[in-house]
ZALO-652082 format. One record per residue (C-alpha): residue in three letters; residue number from 0; x, y, z. Coordinates in nm, 4 decimals, decimal comma. Layout:
# residues N
PT;ALA;NUM;X;Y;Z
...
***
This chain:
# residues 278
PT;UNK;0;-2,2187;-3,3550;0,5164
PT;UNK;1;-2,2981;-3,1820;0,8687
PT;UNK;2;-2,0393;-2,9092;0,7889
PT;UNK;3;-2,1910;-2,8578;0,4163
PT;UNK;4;-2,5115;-2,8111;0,5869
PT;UNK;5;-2,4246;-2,5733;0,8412
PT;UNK;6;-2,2710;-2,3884;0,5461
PT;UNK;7;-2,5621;-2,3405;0,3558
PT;UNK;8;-2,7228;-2,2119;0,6622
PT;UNK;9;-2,4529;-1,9592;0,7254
PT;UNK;10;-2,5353;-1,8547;0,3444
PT;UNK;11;-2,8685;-1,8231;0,3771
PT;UNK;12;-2,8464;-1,6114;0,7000
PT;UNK;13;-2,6345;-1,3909;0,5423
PT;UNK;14;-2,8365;-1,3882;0,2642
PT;UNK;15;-3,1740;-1,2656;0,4558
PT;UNK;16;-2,9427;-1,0002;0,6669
PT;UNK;17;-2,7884;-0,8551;0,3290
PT;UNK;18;-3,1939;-0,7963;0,2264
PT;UNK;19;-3,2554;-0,6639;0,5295
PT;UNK;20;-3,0011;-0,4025;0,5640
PT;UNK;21;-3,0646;-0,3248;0,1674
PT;UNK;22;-3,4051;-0,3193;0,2544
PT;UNK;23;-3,3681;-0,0834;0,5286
PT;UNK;24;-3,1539;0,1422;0,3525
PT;UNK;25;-3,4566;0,1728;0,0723
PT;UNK;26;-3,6664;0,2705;0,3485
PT;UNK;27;-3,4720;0,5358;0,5239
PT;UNK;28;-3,3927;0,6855;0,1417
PT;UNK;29;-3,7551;0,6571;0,1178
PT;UNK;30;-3,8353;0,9176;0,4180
PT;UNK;31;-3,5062;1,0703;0,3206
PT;UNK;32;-3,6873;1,1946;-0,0108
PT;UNK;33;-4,0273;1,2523;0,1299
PT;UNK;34;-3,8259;1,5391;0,3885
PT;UNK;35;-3,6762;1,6735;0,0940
PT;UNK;36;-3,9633;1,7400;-0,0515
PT;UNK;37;-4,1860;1,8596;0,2173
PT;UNK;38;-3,9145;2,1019;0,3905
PT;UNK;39;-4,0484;2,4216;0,1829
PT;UNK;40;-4,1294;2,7521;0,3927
PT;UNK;41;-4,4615;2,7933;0,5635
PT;UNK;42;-4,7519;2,9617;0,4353
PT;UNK;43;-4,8332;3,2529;0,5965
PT;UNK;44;-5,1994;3,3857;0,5165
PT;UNK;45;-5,2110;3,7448;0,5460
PT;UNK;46;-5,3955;3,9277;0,8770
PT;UNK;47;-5,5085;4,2502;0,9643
PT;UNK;48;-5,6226;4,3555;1,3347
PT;UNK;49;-5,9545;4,5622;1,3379
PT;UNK;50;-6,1108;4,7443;1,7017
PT;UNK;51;-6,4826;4,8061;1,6369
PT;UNK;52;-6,5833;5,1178;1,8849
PT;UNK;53;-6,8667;5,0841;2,1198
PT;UNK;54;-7,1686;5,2102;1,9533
PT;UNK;55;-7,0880;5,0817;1,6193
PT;UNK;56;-7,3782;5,0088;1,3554
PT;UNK;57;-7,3661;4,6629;1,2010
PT;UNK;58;-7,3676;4,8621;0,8541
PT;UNK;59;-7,0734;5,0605;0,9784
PT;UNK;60;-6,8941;4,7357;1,1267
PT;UNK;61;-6,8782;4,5606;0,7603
PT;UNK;62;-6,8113;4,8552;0,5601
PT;UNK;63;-6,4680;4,8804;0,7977
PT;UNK;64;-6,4321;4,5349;0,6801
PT;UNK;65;-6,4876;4,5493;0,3518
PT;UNK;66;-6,1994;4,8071;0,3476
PT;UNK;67;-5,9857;4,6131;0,5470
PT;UNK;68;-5,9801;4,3480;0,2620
PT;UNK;69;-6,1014;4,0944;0,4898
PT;UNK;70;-6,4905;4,0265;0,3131
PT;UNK;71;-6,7631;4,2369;0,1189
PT;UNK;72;-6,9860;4,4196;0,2562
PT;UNK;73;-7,2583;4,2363;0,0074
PT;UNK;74;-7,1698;3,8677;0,1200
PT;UNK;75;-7,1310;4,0171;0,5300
PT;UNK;76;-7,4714;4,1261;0,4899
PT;UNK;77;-7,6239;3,8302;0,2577
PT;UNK;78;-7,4552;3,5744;0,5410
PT;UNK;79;-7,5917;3,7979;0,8285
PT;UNK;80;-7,9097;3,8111;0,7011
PT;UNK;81;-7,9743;3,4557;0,5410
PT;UNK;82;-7,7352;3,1949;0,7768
PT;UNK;83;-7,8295;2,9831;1,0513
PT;UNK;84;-7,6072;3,0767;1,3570
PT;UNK;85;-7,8074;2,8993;1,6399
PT;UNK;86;-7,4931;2,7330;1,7172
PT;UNK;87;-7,4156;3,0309;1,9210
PT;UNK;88;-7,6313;3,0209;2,2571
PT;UNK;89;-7,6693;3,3958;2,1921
PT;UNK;90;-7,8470;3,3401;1,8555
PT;UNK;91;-8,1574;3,2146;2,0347
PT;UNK;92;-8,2286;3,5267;2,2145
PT;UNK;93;-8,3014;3,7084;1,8933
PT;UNK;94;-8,6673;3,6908;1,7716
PT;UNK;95;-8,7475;3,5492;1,4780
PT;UNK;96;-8,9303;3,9158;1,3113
PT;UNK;97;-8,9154;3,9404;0,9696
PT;UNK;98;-8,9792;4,2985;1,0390
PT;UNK;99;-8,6379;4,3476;1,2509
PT;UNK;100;-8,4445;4,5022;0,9707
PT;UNK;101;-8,0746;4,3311;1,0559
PT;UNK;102;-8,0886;4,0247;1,2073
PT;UNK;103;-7,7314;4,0768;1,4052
PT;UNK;104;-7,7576;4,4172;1,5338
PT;UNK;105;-7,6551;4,4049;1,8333
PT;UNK;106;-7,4542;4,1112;1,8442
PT;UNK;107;-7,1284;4,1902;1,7576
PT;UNK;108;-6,9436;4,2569;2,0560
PT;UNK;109;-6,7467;4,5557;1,9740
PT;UNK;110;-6,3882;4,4651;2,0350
PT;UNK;111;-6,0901;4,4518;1,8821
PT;UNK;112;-6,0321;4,1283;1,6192
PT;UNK;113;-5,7835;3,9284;1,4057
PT;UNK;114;-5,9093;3,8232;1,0849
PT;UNK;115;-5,7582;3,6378;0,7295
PT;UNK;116;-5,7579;3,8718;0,4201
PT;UNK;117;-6,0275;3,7396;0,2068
PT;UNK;118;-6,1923;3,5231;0,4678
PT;UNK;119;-6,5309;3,3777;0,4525
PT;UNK;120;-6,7793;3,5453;0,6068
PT;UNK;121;-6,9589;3,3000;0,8005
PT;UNK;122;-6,5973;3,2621;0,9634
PT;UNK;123;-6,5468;3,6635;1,0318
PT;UNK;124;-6,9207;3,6402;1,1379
PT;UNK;125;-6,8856;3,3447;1,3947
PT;UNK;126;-6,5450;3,5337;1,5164
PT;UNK;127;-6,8163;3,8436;1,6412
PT;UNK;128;-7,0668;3,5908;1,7747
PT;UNK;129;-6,8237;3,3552;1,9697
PT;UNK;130;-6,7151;3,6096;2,1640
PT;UNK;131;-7,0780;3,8081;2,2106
PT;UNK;132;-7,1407;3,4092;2,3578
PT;UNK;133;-6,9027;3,4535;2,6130
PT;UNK;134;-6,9558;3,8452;2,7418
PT;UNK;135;-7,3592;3,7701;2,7747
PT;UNK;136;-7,3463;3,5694;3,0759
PT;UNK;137;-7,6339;3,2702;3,1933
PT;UNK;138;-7,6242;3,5445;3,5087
PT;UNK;139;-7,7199;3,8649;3,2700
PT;UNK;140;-7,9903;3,6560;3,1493
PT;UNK;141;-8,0938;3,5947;3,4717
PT;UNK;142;-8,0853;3,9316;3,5915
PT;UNK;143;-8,2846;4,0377;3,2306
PT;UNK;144;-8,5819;3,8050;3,3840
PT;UNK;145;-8,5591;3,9844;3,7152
PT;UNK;146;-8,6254;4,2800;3,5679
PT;UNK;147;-8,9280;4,1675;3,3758
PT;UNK;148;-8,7283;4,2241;2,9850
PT;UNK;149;-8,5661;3,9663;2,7783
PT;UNK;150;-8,1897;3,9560;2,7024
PT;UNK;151;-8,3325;4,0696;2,3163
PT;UNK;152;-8,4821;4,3485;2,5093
PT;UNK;153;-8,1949;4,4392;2,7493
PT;UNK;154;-7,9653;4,4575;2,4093
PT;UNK;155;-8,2107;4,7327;2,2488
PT;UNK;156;-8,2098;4,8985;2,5483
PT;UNK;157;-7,8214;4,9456;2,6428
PT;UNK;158;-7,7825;5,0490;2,2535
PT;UNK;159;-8,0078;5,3219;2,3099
PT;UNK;160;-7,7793;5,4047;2,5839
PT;UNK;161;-7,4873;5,3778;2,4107
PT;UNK;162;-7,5719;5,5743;2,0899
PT;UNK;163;-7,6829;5,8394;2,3040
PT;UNK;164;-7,3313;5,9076;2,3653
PT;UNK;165;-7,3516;5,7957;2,7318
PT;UNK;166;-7,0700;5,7685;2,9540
PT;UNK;167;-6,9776;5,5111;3,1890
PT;UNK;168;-7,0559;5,7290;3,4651
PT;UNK;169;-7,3743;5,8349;3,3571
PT;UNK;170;-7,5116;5,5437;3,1795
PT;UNK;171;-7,7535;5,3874;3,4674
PT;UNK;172;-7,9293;5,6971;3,4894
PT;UNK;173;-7,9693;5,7548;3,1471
PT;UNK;174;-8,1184;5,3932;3,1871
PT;UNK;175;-8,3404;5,4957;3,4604
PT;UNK;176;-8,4883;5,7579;3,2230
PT;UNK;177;-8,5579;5,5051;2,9961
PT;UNK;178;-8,6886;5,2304;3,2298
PT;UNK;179;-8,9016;5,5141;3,3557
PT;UNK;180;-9,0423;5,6556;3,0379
PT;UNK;181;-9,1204;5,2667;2,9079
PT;UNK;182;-9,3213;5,2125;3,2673
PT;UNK;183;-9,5140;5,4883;3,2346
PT;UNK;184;-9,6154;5,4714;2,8786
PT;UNK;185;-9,4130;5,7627;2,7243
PT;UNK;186;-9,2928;5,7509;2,4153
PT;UNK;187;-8,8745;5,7626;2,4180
PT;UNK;188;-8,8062;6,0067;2,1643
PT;UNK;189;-8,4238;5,9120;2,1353
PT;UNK;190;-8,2485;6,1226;1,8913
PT;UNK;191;-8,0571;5,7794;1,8247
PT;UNK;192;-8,3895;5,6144;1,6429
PT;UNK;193;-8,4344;5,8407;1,4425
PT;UNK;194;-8,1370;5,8530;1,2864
PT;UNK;195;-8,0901;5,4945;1,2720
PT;UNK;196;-8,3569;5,4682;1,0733
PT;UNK;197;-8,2626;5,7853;0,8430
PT;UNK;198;-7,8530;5,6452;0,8389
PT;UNK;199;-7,8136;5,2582;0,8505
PT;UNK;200;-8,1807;5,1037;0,7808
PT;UNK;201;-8,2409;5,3776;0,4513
PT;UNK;202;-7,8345;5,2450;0,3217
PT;UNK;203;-7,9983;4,9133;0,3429
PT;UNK;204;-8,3633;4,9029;0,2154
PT;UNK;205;-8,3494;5,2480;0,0270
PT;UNK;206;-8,5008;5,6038;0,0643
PT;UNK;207;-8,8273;5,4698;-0,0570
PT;UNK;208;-8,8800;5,1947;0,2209
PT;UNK;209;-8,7334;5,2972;0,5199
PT;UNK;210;-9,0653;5,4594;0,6118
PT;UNK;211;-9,2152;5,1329;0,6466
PT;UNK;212;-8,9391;5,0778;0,9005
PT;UNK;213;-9,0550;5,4098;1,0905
PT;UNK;214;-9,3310;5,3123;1,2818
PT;UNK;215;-9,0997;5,0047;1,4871
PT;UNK;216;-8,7745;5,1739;1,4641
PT;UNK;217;-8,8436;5,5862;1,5428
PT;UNK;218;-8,9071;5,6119;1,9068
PT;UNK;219;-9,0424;5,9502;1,7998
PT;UNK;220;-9,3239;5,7515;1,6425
PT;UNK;221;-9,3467;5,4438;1,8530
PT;UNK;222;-9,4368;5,3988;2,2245
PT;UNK;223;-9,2608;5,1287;2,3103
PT;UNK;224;-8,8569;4,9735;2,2273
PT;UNK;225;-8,7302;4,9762;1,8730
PT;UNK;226;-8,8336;4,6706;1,7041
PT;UNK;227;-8,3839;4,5919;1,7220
PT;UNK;228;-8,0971;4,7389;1,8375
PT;UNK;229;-8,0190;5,0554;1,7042
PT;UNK;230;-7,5861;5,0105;1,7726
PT;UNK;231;-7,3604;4,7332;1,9106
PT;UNK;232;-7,3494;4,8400;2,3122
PT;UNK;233;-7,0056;4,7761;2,4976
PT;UNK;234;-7,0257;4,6122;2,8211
PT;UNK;235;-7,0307;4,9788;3,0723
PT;UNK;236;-7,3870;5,0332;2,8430
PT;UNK;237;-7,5628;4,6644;2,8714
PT;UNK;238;-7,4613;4,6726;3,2930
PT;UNK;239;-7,6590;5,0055;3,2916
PT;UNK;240;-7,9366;4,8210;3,1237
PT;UNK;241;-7,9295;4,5289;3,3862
PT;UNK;242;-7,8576;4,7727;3,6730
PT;UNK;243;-8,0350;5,0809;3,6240
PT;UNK;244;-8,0340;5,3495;3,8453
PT;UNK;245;-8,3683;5,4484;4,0108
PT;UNK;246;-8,4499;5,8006;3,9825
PT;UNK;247;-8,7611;6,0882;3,9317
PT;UNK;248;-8,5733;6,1776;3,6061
PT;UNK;249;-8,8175;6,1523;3,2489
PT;UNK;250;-8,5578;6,3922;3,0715
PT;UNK;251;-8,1576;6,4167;2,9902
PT;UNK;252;-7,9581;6,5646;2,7146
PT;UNK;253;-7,5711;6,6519;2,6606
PT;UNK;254;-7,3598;7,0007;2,6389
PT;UNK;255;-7,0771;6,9879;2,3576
PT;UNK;256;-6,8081;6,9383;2,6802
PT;UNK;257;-7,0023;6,5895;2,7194
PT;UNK;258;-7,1608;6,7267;3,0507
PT;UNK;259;-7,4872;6,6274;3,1323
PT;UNK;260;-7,7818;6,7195;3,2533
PT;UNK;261;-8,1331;6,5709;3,4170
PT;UNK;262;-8,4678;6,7044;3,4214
PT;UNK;263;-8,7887;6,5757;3,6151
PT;UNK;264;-9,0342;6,7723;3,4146
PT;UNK;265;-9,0388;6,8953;3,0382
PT;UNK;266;-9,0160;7,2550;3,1598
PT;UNK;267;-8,7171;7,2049;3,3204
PT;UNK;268;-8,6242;6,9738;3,0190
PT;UNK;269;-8,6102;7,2844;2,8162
PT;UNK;270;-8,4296;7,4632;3,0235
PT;UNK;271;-8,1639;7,2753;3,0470
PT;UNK;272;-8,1204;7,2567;2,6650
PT;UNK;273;-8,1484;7,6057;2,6980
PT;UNK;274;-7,7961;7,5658;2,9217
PT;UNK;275;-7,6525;7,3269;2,7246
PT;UNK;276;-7,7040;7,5048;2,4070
PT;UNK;277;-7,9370;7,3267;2,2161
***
């Protein structure tokens, strides 16, 4: 009887190692299948690589992407205009003024990018502002204050600079000039304005309302900043803004070999367009 025992115990061992093994060898035909049908090629979303220049216009930076393939130029601007980006420690610096024609001007860092064909444009917008987060430092900020402007203000300011076709080497001066003229109560009178106005804010609003844009915009009109940003500045133009040279200047302009030239008075102004061939 002990020996017919132990043999049914035998059997039943074997029994439960038999299901085990046959069990086992389910499983691993189990993951064998799920690898078989998994191992298919990657999908690779298509890319393209875009540089924006200094000095570029927001209008001008989603047209390039519109013809890139990467969003419209409607749904870049209806995104730009109409989406909450105040995750971005930049956004906050921007006023809320319904009169400020384009929300973003200004803040998006020209620079070269990577973007998906037919991505969405809050993602191609965040890709501008993430990295605008990073080159405006807590220290520019604090230098902005120092100065008596805000960061808003320093923006308008080095994109006046920088779509007046400044140079690194010249670009504090040309600050100067401006610091100097907005001290003192003169109007600006920056070619730039004017055409911004005429070029990107006309494209947007139409013929018929970008006079109402004018008055905030034309620093032939107004006395004091533009009511925005009249370009996307590189870094050389928003360091002349924070570090502007100190000077007697009022008056500057540019010869077609890039050279240029200061004046103290508008008589001498004059003359020196007169040598520059203006």
């Amino acid at each position: 009887m002990k020996n017919v025992k132990n043999l049914k115990i035998i059997i039943i061992i074997a029994i439960i190692v038999v299901a085990v093994l046959i069990g086992g060898g389910l499983v691993v035909g189990n993951s064998e299948l799920f690898e078989d049908e998994t191992t298919t090629e990657p999908v690779t979303l298509a890319t393209t690589r875009i540089t924006f220049i200094e000095g570029s216009t927001l209008t001008e930076c989603f047209k390039l992407l519109e013809e890139n393939g990467v969003a419209s130029y409607e749904s870049l601007m209806n995104v730009a205009q109409n989406s909450d980006f105040s995750n971005y420690k930049i956004y906050s610096d921007i006023p809320d003024d319904e009169n400020r024609c384009f929300k973003l001007e200004g803040y998006l860092f020209p620079d070269t990018y990577d973007f998906f064909l037919d991505e969405p444009p809050e993602s191609v917008i965040s890709r501008f502002l993430s990295n605008t987060d990073v080159k405006i430092t807590d220290e520019m900020k604090a230098r902005a204050t120092e100065l008596g402007y805000t960061m808003d203000e320093i923006i308008i300011i080095a994109s006046i600079i920088q779509a007046e076709g400044a140079f690194p080497d010249d670009a504090s001066t040309i600050a100067g000039i401006i610091y100097n003229r907005l001290e003192d109560g003169i109007k600006l009178q920056m070619d730039s304005t004017y055409f911004y106005v005429e070029d990107d804010i006309a494209s947007f609003v139409g013929e018929e309302n970008k006079e109402n844009y004018k008055e905030i915009y034309d620093t032939y009109t107004c006395y004091s900043l533009p009511r925005g940003p009249v370009c996307n500045p590189g870094m050389f133009a928003i360091n002349a803004a924070l570090y502007p040279e100190e000077t007697d200047y009022y008056y500057f302009c540019h010869d077609k070999n890039g050279n240029t030239y200061y004046a103290k008075t508008y008589s001498e102004h004059l003359r020196n367009c007169d040598k520059a061939g203006l």
